[in-house]
C-alpha positions as CSV (number, residue, x, y, z in Angstrom):
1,X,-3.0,11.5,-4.4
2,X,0.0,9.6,-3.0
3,X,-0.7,6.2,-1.2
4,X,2.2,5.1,1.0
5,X,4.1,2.2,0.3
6,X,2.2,-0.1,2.8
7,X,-1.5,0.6,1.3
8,X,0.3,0.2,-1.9
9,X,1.3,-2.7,-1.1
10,X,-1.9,-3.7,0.3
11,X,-3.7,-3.4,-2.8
12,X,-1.2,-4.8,-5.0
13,X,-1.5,-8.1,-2.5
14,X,-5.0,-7.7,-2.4
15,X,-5.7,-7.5,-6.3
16,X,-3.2,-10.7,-6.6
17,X,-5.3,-13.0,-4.2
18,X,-8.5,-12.1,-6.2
19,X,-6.4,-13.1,-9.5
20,X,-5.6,-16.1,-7.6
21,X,-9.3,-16.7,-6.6
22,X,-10.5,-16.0,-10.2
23,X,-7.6,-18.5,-11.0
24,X,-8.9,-21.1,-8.5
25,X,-12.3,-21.0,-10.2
26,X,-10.6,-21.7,-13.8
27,X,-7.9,-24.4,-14.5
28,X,-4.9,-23.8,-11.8
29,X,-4.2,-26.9,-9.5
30,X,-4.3,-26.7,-5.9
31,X,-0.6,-26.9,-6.0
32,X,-0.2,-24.0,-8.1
33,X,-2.1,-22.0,-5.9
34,X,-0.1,-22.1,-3.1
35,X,2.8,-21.8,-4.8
36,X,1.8,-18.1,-6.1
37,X,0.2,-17.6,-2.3
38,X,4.0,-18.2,-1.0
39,X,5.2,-15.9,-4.2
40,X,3.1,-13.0,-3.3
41,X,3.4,-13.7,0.8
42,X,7.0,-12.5,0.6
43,X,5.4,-9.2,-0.9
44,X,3.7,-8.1,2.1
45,X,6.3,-9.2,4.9
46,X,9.4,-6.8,6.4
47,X,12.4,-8.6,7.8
48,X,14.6,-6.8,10.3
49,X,17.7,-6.9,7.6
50,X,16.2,-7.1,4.2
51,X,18.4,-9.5,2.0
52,X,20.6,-7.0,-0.7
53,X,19.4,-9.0,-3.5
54,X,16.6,-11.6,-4.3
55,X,14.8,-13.5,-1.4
56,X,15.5,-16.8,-1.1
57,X,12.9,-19.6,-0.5
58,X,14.1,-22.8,0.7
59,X,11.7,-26.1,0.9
60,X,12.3,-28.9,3.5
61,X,10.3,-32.6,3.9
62,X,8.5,-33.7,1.0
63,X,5.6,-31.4,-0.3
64,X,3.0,-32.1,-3.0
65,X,3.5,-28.5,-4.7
66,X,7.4,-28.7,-4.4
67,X,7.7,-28.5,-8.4
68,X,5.1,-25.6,-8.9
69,X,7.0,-23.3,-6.9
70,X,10.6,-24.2,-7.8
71,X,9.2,-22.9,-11.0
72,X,7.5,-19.6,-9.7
73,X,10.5,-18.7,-8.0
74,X,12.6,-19.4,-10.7
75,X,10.8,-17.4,-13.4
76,X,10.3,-14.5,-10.6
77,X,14.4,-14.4,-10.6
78,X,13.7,-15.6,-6.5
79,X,16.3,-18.2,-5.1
80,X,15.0,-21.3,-4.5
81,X,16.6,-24.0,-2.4
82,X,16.0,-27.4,-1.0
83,X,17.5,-28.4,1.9
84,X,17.6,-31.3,4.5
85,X,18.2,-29.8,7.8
86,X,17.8,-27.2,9.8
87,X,21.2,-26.4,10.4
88,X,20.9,-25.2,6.4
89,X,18.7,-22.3,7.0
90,X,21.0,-19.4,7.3
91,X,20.4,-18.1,3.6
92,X,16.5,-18.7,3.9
93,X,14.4,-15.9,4.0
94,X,11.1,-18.1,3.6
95,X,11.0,-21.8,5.1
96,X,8.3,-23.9,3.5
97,X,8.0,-26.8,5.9
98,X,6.6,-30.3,4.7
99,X,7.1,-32.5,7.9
100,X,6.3,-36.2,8.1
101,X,4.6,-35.9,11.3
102,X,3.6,-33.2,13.9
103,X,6.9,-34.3,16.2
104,X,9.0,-33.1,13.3
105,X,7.6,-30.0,13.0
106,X,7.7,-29.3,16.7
107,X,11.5,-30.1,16.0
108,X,11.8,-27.8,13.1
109,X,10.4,-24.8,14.9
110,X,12.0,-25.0,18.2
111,X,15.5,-25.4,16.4
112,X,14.7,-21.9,14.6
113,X,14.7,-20.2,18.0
114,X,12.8,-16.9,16.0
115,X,15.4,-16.5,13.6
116,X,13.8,-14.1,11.1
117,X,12.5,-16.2,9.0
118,X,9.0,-16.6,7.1
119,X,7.8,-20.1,8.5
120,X,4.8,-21.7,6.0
121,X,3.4,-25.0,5.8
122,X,0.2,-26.7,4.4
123,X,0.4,-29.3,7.6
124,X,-2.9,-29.3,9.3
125,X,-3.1,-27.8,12.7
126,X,0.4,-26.7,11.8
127,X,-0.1,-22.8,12.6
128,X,-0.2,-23.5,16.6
129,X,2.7,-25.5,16.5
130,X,4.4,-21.9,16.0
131,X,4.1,-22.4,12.2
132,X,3.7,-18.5,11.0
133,X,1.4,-19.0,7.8
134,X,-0.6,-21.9,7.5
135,X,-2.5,-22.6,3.8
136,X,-5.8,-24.6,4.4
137,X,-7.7,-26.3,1.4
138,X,-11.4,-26.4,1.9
139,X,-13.5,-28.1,-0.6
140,X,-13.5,-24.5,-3.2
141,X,-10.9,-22.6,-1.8
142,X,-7.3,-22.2,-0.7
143,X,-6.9,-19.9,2.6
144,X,-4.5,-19.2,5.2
145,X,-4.2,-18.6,8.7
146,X,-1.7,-16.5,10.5
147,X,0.1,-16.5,14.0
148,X,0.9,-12.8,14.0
149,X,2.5,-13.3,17.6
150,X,5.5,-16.0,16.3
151,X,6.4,-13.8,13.4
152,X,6.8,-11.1,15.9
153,X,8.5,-12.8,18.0
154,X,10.9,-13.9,15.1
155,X,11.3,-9.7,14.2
156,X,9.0,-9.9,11.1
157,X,6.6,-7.5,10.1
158,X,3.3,-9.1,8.7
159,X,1.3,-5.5,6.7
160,X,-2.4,-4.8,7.7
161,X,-3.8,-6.2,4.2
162,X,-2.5,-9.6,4.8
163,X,-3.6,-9.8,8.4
164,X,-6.8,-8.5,6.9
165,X,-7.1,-11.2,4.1
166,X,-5.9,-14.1,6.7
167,X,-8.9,-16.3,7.7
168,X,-7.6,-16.2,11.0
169,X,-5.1,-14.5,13.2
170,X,-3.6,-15.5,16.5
């Protein structure tokens, strides 16, 4: 039986979550965590003109899981970049945004103008400020939340299995 490539991808997202969730009940810190939730996000997302060679995730602001993930995307062969402005984005395929203050985000996102870019951030609230993948921490668990309509918007494709495994969707 062949399984197209979306349900494959699905399930590959699918079984990596529950490693994650098998992980979150060993040793991994919360920082790890997220970094291999941004990893395996990229996974399950289309963009209108897939990049010819490896994605590349840029960070900007200060983030407490900054180090974990330069070192997942480095050992996963992904570009990783840190940058200081918006104005540096062109090569980013995933932002990861770690404002100071809600203002700043605001900022951030209207100044994207739904370029097609994965937007993420661990900010609270953050997803209704037109952040497109928000990770929450509740007191057991990492999660996220998704606003399907921005990253629409922005020309990205978001497949059924992550909009299934999302705690919550707008």
């Amino acid at each position: 039986m062949r399984l197209k490539p979306i349900i494959k991808k699905s399930l590959l997202f699918a079984g990596c979550l529950y490693c994650i969730s098998m992980a979150q009940a060993e040793s991994d810190t919360e920082q790890q965590i997220k970094a291999r939730y941004i990893y395996n996000f990229a996974k399950l997302i289309t963009w209108p003109n897939p990049p010819q060679n490896a994605l590349t995730v840029c960070l900007m602001g200060e983030n407490s899981f900054q180090t974990q993930l330069e070192q997942l995307m480095r050992e996963h062969a992904t570009e990783y970049r840190r940058i200081n402005g918006i104005n540096e984005v062109d090569p980013c395929n995933i932002l990861v945004l770690a404002p100071e203050n809600a203002k700043q985000l605001d900022l951030w996102i209207n100044q994207l103008n739904n370029k097609p870019i994965l937007t993420i951030s661990d900010s609270t609230n953050s997803l209704r400020t037109g952040i497109m993948i928000e990770l929450v921490t509740h007191s057991d668990k990492i999660a996220f939340k998704i606003n399907r309509k921005k990253a629409s918007d922005s020309s990205l494709q978001m497949s059924a299995g992550l909009l299934k495994l999302a705690e919550e969707v707008l």
